[in-house]
Residue frames relative to the residue before (quaternion, step in Angstrom):
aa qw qx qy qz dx dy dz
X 1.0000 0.0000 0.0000 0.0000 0.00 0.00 0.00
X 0.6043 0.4723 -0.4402 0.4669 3.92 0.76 -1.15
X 0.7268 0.4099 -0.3776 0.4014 4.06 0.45 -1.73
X 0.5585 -0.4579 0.5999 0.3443 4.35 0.24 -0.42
X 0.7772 0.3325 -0.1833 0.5019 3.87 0.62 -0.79
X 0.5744 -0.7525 0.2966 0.1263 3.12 -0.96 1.94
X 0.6632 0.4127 -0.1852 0.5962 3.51 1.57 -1.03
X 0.5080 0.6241 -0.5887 0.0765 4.17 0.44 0.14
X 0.5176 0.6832 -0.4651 0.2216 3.47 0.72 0.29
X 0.5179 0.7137 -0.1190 0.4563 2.38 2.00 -1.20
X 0.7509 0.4701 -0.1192 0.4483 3.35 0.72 -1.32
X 0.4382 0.6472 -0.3320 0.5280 3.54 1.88 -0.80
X 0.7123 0.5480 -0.2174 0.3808 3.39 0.61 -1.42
X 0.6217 0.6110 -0.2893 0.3955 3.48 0.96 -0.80
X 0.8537 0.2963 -0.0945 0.4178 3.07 1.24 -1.05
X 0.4174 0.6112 -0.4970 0.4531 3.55 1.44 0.58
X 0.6928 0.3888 -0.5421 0.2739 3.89 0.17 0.14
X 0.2782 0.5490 -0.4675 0.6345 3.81 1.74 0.18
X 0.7175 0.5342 -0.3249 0.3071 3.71 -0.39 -0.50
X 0.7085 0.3298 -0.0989 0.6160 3.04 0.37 -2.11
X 0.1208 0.7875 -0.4651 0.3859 3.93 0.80 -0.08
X 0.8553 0.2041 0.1610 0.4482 1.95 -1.75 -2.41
X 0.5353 0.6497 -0.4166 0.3433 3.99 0.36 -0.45
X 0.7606 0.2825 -0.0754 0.5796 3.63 0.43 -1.68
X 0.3563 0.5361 -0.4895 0.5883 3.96 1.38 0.22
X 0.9136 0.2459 -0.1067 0.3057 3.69 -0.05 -0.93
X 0.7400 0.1973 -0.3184 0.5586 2.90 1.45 0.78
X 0.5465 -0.7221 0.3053 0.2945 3.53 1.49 1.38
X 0.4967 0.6132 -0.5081 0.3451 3.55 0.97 0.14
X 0.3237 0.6617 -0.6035 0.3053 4.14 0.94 0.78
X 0.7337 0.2188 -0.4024 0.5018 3.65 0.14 -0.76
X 0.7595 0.2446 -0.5631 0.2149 3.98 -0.50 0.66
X 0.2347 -0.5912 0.7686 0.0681 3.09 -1.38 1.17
X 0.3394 -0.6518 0.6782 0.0068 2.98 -2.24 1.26
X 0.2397 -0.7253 0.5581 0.3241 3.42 0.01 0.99
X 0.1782 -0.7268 0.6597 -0.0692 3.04 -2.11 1.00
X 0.2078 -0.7633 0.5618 0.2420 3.63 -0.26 0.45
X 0.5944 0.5526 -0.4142 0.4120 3.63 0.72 -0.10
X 0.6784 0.5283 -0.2189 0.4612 3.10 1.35 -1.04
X 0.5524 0.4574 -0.4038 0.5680 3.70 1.16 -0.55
X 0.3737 0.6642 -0.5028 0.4078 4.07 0.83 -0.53
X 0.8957 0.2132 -0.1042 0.3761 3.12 -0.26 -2.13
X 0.4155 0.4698 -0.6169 0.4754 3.98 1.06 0.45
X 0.6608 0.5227 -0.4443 0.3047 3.69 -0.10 -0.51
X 0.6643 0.5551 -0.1713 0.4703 3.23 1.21 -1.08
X 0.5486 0.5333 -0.2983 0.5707 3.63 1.20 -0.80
X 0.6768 0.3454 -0.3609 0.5407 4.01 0.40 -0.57
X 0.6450 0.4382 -0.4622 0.4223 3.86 0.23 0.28
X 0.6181 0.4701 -0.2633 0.5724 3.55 1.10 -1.64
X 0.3735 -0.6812 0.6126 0.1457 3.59 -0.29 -1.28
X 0.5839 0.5391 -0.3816 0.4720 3.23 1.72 0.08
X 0.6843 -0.3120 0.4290 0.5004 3.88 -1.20 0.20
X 0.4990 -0.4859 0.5651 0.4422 3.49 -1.64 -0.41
X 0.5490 0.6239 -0.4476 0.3301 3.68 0.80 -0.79
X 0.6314 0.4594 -0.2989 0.5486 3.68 1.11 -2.07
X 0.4718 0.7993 -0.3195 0.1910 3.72 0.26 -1.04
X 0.8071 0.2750 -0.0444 0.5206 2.86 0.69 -2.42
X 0.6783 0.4805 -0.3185 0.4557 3.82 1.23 -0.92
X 0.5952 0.4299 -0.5142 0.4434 3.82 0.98 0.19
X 0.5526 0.5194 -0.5364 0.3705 3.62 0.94 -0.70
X 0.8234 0.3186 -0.0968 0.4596 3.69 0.33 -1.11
X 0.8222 0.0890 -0.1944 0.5275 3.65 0.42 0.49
X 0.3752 0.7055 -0.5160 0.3086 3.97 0.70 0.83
X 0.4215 0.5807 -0.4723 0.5119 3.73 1.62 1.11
X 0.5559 0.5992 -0.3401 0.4650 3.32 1.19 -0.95
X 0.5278 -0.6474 0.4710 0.2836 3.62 -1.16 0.89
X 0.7513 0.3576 -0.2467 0.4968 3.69 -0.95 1.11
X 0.7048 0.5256 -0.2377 0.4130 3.59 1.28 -0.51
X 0.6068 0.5332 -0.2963 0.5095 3.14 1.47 -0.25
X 0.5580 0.2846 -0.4739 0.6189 3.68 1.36 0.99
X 0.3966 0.5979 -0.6527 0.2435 3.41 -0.26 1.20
């Protein structure tokens, strides 16, 4: 509503895995992983869909929002 353009959430999204990236690059926290059973969940789910975990978790929870429903 603030940008005028119907899809910027959408378009926000596109560009946070460049972010979170370069983020956990600059503060070496890439090689720890926290095991997660929720997170083994949504790998299972990614081999049916075909999307990343990233597209995965933001279609489960925001694929009403305009532009998400082409992930």
């Amino acid at each position: 509503m603030l940008s005028g353009q119907e899809d910027a959430l959408f378009i926000l999204y596109k560009t946070l895995p460049i972010a979170i990236k370069d983020y956990l690059k600059s503060t070496d926290q890439s090689k720890e992983i926290a095991e997660n059973s929720a997170l083994d969940e949504i790998k299972s789910e990614t081999k049916t869909s075909k999307r990343n975990i990233l597209d995965q978790i933001t279609f489960e929870n925001y694929s009403y929002y305009l532009g998400f429903d082409k992930l």
